[in-house]
BABA-656374 format. One line per 3 residues: number of its first residue (from 1); their letters; for each residue x, y, z of N, C-alpha, C, O, CB. Coordinates in nm, 3 decimals, padded with zeros to 5 digits, m for minus. Each point is the difference from the previous one (the first is absolute). Glycine has a CB too. Example, Ala and Ser with C-alpha at 12.3 -4.5 7.8 and 13.67 -1.06 7.14 Angstrom:
1) AS) 01.319,m00.569,00.780,m00.089,00.119,00.000,00.090,00.120,00.000,00.104,m00.002,00.066,m00.293,m00.115,00.059 | 00.154,00.222,m00.197,00.082,00.119,00.006,m00.077,00.109,00.073,00.051,00.111,00.017,00.067,m00.174,m00.232
***
This chain:
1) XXX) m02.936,00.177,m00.132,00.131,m00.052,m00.031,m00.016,m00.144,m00.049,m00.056,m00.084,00.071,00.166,00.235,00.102 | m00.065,m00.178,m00.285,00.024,m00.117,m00.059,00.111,m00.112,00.059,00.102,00.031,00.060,m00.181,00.121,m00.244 | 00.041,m00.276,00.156,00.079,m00.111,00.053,00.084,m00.032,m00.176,00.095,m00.066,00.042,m00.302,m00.056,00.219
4) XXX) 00.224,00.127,m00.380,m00.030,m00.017,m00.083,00.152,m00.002,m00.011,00.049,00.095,00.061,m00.302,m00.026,m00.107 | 00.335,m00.139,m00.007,00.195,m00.008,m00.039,m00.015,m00.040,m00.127,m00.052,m00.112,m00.007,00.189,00.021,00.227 | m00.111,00.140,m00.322,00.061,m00.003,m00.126,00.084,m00.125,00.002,00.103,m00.019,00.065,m00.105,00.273,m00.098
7) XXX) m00.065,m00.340,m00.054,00.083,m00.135,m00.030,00.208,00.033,m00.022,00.071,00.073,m00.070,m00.368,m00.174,m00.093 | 00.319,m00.002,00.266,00.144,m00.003,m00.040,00.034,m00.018,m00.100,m00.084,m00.047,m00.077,00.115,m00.003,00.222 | 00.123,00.078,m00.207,00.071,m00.041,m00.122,00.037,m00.183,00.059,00.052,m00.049,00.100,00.076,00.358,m00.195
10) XXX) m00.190,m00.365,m00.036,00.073,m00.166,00.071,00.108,00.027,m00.028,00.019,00.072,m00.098,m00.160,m00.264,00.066 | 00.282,00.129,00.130,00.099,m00.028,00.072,00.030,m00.065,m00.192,m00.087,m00.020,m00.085,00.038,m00.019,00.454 | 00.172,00.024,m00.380,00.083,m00.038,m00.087,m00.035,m00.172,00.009,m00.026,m00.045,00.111,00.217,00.275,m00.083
13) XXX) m00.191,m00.302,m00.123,m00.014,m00.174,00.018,00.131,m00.072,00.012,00.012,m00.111,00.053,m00.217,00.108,m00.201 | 00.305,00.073,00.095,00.172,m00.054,00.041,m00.008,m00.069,00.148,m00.053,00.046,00.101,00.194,00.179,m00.236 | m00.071,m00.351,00.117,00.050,m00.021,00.165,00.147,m00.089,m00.073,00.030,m00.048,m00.109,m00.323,00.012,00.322
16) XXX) 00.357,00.050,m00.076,00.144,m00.143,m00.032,m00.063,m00.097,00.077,m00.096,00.000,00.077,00.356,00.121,m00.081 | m00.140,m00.248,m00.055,m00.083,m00.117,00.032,m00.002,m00.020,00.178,m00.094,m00.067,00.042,00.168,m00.055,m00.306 | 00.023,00.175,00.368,00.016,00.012,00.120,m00.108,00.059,00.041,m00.055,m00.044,00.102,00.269,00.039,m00.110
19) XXX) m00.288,00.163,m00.091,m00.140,00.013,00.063,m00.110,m00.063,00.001,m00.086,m00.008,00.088,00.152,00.152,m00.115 | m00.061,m00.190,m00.076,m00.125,m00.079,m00.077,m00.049,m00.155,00.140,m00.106,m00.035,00.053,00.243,00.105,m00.402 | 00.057,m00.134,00.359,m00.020,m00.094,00.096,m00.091,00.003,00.143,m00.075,m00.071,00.067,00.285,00.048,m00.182
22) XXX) m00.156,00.144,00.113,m00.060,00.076,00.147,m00.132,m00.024,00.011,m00.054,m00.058,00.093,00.197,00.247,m00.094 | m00.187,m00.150,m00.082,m00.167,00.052,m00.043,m00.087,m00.159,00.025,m00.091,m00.032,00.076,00.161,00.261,m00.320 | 00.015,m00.312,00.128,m00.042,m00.127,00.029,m00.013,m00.070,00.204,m00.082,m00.048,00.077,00.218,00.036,m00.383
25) XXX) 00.031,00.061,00.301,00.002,m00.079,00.122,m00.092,00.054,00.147,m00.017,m00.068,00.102,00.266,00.008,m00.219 | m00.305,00.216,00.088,m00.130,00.080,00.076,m00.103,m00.097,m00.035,m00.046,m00.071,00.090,00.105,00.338,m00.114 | m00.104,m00.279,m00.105,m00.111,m00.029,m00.010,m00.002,m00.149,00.072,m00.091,00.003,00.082,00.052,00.164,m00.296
28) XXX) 00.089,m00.264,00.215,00.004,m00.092,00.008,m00.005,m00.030,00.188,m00.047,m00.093,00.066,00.154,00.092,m00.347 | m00.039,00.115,00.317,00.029,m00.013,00.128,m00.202,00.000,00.100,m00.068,m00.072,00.073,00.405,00.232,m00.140 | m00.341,m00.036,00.003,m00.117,00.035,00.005,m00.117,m00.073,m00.028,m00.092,00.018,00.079,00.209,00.137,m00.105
31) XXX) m00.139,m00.238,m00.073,m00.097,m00.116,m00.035,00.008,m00.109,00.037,m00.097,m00.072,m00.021,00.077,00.156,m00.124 | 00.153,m00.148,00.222,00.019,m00.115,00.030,00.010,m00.007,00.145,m00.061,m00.082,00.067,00.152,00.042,m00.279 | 00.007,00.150,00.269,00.036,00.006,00.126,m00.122,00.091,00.128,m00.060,m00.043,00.099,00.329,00.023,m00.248
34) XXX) m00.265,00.155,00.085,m00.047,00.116,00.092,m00.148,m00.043,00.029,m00.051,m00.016,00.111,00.210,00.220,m00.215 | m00.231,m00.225,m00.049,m00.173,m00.025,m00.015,m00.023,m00.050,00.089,m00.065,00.046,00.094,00.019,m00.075,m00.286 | 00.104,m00.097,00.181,m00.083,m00.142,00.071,00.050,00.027,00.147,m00.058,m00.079,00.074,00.066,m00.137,m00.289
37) XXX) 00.086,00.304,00.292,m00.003,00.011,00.107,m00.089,00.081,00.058,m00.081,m00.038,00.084,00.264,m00.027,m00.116 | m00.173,00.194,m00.014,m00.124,00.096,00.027,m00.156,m00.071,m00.002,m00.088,00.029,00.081,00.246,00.160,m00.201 | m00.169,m00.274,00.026,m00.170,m00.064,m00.053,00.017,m00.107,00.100,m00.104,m00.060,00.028,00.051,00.096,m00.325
40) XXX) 00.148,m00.072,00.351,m00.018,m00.075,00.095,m00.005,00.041,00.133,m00.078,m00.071,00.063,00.156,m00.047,m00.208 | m00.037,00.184,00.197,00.007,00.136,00.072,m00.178,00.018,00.045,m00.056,m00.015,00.109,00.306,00.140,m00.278 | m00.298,m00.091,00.042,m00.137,00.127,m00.016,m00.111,m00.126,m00.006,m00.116,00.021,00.036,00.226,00.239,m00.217
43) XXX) m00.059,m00.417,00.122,m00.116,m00.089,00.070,m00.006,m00.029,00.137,m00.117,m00.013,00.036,00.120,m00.083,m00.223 | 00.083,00.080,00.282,00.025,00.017,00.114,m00.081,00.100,00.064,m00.088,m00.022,00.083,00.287,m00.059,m00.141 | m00.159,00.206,00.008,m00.093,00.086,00.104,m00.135,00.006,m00.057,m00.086,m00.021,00.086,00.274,00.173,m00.004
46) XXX) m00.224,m00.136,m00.170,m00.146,m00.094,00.005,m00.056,m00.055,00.055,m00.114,00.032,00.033,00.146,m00.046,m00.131 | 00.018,m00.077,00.127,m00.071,m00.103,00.069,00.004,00.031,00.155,m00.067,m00.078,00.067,00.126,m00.093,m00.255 | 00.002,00.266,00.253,m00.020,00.045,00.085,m00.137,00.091,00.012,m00.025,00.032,00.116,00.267,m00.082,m00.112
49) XXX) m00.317,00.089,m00.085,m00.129,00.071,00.027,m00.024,00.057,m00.072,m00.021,m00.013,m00.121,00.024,00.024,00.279 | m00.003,00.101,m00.055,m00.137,00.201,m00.030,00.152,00.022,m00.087,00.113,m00.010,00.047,m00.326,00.186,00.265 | 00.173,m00.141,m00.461,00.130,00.039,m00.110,m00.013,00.173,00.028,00.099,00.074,m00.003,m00.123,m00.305,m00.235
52) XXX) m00.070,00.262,00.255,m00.016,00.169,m00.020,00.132,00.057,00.104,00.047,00.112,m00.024,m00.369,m00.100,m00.012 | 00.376,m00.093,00.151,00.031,00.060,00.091,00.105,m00.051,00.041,00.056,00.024,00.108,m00.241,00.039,m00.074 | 00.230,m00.160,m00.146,00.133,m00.109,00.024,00.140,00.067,m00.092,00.024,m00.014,m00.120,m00.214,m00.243,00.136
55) XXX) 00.249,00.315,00.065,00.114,00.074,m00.062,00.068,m00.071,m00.086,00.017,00.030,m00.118,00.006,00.088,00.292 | 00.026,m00.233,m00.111,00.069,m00.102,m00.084,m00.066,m00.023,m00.186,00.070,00.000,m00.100,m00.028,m00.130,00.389 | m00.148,00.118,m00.285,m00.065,00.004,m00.129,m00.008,00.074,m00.055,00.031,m00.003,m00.119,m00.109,m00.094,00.158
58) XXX) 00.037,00.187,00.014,00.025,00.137,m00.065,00.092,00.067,m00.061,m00.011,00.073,m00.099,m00.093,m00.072,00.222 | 00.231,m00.038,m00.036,00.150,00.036,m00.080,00.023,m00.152,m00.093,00.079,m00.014,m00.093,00.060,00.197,00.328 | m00.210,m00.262,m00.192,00.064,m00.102,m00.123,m00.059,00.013,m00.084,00.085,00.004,m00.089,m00.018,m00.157,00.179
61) XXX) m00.199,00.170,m00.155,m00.032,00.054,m00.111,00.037,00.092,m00.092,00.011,m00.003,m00.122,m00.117,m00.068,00.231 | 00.126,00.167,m00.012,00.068,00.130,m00.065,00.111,m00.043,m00.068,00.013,00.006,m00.122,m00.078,00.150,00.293 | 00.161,m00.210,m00.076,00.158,m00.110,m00.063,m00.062,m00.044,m00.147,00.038,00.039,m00.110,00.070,m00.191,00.380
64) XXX) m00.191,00.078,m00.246,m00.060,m00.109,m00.147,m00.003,00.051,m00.122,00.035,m00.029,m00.114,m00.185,m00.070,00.239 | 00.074,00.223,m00.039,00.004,00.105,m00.113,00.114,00.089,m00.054,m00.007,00.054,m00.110,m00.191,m00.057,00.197 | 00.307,00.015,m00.001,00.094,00.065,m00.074,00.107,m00.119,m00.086,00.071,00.005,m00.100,m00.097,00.214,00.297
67) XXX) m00.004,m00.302,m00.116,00.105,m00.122,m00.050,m00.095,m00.013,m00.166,00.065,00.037,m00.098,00.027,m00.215,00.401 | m00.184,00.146,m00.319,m00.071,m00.019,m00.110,m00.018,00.090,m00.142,m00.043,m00.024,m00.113,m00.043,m00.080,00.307 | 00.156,00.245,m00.111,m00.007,00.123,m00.081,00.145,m00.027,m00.042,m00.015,00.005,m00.122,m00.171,00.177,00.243
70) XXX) 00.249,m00.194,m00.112,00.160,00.016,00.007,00.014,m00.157,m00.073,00.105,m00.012,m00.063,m00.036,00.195,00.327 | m00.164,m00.309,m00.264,00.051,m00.091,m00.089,m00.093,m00.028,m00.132,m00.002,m00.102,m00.069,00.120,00.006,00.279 | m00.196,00.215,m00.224,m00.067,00.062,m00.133,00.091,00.132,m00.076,m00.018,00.034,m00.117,m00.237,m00.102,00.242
73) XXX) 00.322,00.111,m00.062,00.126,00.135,m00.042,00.103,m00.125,m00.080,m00.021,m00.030,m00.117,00.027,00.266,00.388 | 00.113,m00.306,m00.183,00.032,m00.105,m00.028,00.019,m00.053,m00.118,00.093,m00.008,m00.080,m00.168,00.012,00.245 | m00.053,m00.045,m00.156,m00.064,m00.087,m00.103,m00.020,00.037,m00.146,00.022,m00.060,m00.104,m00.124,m00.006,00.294
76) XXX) 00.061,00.164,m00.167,m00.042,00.114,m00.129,00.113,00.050,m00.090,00.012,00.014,m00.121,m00.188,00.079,00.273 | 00.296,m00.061,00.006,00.102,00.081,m00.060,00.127,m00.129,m00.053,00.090,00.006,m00.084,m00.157,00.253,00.269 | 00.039,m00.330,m00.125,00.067,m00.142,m00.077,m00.029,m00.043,m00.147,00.068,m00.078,m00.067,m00.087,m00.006,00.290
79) XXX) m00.067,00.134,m00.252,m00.088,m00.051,m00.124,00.081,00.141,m00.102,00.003,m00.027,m00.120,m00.309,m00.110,00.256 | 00.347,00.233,m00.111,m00.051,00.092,m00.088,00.187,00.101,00.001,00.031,00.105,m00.055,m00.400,m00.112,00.134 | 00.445,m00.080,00.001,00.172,00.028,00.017,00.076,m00.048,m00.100,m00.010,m00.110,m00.054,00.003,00.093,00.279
82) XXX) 00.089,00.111,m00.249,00.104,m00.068,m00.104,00.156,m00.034,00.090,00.061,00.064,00.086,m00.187,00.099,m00.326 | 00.149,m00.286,00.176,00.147,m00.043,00.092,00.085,00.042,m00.071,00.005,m00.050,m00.113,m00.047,m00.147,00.218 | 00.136,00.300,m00.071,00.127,00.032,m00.102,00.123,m00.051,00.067,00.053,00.045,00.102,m00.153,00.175,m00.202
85) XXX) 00.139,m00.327,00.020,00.102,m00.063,00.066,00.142,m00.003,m00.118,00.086,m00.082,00.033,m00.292,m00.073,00.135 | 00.233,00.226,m00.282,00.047,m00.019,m00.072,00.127,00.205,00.015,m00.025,00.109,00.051,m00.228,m00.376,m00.186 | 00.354,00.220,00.073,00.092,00.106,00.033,m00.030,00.095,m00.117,m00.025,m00.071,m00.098,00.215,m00.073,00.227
88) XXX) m00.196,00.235,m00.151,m00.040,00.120,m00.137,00.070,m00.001,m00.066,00.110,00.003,00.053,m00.194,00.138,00.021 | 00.088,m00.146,m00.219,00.122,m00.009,m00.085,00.135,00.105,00.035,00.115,m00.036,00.025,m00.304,m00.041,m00.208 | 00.143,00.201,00.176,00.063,00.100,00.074,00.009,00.040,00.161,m00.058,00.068,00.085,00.004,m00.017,m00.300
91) XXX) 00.175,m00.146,00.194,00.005,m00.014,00.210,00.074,00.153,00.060,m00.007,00.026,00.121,00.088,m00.359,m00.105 | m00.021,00.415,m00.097,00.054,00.099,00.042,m00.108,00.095,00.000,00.027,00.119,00.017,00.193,m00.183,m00.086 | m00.320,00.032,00.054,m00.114,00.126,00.062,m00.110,m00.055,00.082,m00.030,m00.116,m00.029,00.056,00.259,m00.179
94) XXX) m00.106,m00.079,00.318,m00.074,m00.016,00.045,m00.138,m00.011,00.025,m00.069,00.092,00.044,00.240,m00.057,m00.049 | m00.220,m00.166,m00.026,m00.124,m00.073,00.012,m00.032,m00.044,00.092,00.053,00.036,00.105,m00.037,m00.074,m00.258 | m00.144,m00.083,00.152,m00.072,m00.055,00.106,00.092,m00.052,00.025,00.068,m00.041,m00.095,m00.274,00.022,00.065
97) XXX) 00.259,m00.007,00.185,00.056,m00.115,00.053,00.143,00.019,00.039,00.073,m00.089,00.043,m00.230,m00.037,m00.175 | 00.190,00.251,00.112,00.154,00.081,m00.037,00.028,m00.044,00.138,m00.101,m00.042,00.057,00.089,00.286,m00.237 | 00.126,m00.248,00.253,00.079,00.098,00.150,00.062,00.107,m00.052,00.078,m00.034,m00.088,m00.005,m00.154,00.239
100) XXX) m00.078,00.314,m00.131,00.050,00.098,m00.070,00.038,00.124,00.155,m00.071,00.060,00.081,m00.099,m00.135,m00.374 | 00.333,00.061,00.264,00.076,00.115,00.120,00.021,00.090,m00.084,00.037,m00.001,m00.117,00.093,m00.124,00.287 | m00.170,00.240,m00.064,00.011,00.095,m00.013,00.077,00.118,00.050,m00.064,00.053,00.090,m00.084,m00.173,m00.139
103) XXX) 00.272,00.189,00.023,00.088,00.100,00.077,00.008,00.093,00.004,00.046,00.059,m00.099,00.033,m00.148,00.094 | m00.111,00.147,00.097,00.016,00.111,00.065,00.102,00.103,m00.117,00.119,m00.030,00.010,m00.152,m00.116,00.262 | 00.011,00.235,m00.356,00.105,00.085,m00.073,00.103,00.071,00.085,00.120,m00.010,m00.028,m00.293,00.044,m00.137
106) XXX) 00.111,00.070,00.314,00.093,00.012,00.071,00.102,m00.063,00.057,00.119,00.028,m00.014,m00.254,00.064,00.008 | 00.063,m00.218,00.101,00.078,m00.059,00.091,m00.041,m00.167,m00.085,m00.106,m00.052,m00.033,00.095,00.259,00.305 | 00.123,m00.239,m00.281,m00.023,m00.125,m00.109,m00.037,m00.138,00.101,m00.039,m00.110,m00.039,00.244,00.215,m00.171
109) XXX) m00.180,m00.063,00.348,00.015,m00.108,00.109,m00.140,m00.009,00.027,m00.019,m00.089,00.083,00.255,00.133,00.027 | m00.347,00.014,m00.147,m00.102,00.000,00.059,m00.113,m00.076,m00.152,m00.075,00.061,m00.076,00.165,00.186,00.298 | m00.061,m00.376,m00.216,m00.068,m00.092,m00.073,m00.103,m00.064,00.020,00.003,m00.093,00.080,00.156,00.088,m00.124
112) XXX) m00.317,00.051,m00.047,m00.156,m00.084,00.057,00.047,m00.084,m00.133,00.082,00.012,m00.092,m00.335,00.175,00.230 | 00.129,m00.303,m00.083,00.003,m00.116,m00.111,m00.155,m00.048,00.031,m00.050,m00.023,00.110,00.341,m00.070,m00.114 | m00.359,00.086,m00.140,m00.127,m00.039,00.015,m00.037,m00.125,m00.120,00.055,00.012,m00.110,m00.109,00.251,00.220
115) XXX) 00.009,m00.321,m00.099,m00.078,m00.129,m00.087,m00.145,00.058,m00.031,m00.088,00.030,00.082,00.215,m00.254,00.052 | m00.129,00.232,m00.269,m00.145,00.043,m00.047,m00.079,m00.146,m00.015,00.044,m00.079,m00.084,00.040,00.320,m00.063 | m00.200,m00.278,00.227,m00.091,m00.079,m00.011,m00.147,00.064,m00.002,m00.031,00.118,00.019,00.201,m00.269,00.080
118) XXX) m00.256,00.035,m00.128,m00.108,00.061,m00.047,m00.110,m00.029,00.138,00.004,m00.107,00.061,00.064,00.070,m00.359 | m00.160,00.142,00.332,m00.091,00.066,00.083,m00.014,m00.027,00.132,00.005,00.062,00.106,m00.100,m00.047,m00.283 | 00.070,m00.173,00.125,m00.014,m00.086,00.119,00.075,m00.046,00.076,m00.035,m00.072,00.093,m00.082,00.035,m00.184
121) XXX) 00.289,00.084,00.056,00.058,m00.082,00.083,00.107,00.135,00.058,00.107,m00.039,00.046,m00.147,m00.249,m00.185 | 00.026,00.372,00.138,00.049,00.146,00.045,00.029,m00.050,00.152,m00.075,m00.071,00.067,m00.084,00.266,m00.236 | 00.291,m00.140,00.209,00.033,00.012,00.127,00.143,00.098,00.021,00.114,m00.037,m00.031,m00.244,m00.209,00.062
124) XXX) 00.100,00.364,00.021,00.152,00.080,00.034,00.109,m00.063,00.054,00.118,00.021,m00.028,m00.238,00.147,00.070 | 00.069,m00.258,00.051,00.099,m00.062,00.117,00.085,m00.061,m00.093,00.112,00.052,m00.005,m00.263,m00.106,00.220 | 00.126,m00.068,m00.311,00.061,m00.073,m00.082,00.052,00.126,m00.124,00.069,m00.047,m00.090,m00.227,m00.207,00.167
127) XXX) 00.141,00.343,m00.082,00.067,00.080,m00.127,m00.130,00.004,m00.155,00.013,00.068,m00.101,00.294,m00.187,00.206 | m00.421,00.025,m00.072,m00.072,m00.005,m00.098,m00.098,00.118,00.012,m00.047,00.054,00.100,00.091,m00.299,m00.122 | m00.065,00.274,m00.138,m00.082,00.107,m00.018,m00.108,m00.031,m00.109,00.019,m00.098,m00.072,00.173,00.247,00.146
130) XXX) m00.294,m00.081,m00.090,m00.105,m00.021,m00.080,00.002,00.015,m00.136,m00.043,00.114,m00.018,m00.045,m00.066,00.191 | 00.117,m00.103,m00.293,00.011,00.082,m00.116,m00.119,00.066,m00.047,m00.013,00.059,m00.107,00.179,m00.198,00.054 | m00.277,00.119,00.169,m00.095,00.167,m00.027,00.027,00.113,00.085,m00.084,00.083,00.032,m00.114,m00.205,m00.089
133) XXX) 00.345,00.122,00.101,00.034,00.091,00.041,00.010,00.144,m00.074,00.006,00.008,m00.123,00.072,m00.195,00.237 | m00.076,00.260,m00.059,00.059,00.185,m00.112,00.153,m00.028,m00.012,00.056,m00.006,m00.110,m00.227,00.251,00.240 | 00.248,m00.267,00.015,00.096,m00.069,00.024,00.074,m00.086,m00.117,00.079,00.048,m00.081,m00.198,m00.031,00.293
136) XXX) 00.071,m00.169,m00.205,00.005,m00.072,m00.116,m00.015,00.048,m00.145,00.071,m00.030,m00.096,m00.139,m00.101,00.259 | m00.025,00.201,m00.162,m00.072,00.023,m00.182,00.117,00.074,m00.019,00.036,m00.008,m00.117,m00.334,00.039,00.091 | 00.381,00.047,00.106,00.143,00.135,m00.040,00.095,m00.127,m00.040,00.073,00.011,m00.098,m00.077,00.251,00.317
139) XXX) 00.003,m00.374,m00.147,00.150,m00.064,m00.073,m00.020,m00.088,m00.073,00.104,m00.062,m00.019,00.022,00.089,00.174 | m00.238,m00.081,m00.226,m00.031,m00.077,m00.088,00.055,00.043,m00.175,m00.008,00.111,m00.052,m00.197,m00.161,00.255 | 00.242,m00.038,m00.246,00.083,00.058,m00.093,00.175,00.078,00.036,00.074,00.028,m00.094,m00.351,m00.004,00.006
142) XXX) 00.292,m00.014,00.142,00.117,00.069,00.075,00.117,m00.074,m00.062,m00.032,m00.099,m00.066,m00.090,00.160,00.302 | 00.228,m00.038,m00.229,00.171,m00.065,m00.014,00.044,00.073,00.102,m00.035,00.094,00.071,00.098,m00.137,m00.326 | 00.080,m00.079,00.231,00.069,00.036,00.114,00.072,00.149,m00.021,00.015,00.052,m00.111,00.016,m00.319,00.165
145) XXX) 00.002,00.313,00.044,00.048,00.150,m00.010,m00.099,00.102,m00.015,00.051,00.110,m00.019,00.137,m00.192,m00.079 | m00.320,00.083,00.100,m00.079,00.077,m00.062,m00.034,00.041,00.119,m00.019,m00.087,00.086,m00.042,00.000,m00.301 | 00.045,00.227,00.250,m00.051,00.093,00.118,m00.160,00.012,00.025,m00.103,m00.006,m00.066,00.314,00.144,00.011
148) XXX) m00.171,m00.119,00.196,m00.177,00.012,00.044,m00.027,00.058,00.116,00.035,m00.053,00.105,m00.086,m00.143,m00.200 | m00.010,00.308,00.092,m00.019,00.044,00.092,m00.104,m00.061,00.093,m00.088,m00.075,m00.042,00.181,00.240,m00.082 | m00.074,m00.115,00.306,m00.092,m00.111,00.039,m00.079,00.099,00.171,00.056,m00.022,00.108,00.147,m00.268,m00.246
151) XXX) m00.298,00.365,00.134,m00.035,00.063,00.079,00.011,m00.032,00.125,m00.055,m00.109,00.008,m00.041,00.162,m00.159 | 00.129,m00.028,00.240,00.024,00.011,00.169,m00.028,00.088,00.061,00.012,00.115,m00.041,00.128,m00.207,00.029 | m00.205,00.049,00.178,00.011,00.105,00.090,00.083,00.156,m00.044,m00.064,00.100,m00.031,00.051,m00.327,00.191
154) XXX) 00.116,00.223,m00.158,00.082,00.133,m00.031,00.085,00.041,m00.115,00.110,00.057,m00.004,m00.114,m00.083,00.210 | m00.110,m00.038,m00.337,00.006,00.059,m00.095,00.069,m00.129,m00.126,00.032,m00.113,00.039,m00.020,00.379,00.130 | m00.003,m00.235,m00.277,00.000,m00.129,m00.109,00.148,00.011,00.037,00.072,00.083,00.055,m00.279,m00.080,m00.286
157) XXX) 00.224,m00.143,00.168,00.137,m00.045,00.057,00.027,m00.102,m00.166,m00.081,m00.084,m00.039,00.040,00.073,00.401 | 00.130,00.035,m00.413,00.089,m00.092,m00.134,00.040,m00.067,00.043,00.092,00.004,00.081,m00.029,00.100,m00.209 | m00.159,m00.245,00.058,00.122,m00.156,m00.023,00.057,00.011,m00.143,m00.026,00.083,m00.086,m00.123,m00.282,00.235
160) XXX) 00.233,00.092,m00.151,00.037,m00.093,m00.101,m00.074,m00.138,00.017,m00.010,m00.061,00.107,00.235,00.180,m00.121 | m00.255,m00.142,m00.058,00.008,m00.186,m00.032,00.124,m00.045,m00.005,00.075,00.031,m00.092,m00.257,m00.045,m00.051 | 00.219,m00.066,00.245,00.108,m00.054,m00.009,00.011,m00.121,m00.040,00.104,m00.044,m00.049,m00.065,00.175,00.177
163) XXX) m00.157,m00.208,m00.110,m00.001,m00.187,m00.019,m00.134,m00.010,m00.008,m00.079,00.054,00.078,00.278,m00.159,00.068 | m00.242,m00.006,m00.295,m00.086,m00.021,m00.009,00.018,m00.154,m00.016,00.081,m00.040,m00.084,m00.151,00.274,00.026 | m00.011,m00.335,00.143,00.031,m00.130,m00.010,m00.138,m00.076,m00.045,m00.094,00.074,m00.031,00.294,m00.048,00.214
166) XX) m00.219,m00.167,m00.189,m00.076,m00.079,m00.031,00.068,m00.139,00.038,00.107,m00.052,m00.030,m00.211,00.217,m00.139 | m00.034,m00.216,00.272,00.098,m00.137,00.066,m00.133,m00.115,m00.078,00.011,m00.122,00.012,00.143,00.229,00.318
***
């Protein structure tokens, strides 16, 4: 049996400028704040001795190392993002950056609303979704009024687009 994973599709380079900030304000947190506590941390137990057998070092390295992996991702992916901060000429259809509600065809009371952002900054809780979503890629291009079916537990269920915004 092979260990072997087929290279991912890279993630879309779109971000808004609220994600993009983020990214900055991680990285920064991480190189200025987290490092130097952990590396200060892991000289400490050092200097306490036998390293083979000093837990403390052991997990702080490991830390060093993830902190260090994560401000080379960062770093990389900072370099290589596009900031879309500008509204689409055509605001009545749906692009990067949309809030776009959606209604229920049956019961009109039963309204989702999602913000398409890009990869990195995906979160359900907040309503944001990935525009490398399957999800996303269905309402891209979209107008308002335009139907969509949308699979569920107990079977596809019809929206409308009801509102498509840009703040």
């Amino acid at each position: 049996m092979s260990r072997y994973r087929p290279p991912r599709k890279p993630s879309s380079k779109y971000i808004t400028p609220e994600g993009a900030q983020a990214l900055r304000d991680e990285l920064q947190y991480l190189w200025k704040v987290k490092r130097p506590k952990i590396t200060q941390a892991v000289s400490e137990a050092a200097a306490l001795g036998d390293r083979s057998e000093n837990a403390e070092y052991i997990y702080g390295k490991k830390m060093l190392r993830e902190i260090d992996s994560r401000v080379r991702f960062l770093t990389k992916r900072l370099d290589n993002i596009e900031v879309i901060d500008r509204i689409p000429e055509n605001s009545n259809k749906v692009y990067f950056g949309a809030w776009v509600t959606l209604e229920n065809c049956e019961n009109p009371d039963d309204r989702i609303t999602y913000r398409i952002v890009g990869a990195d900054e995906f979160d359900l809780s907040k309503g944001y979704i990935s525009i490398d979503s399957p999800f996303s890629r269905r309402l891209i291009g979209r107008a308002l009024d335009d139907e969509i079916d949308i699979a569920q537990e107990h079977g596809e269920i019809e929206y409308t687009i009801s509102e498509i915004r840009y703040k």
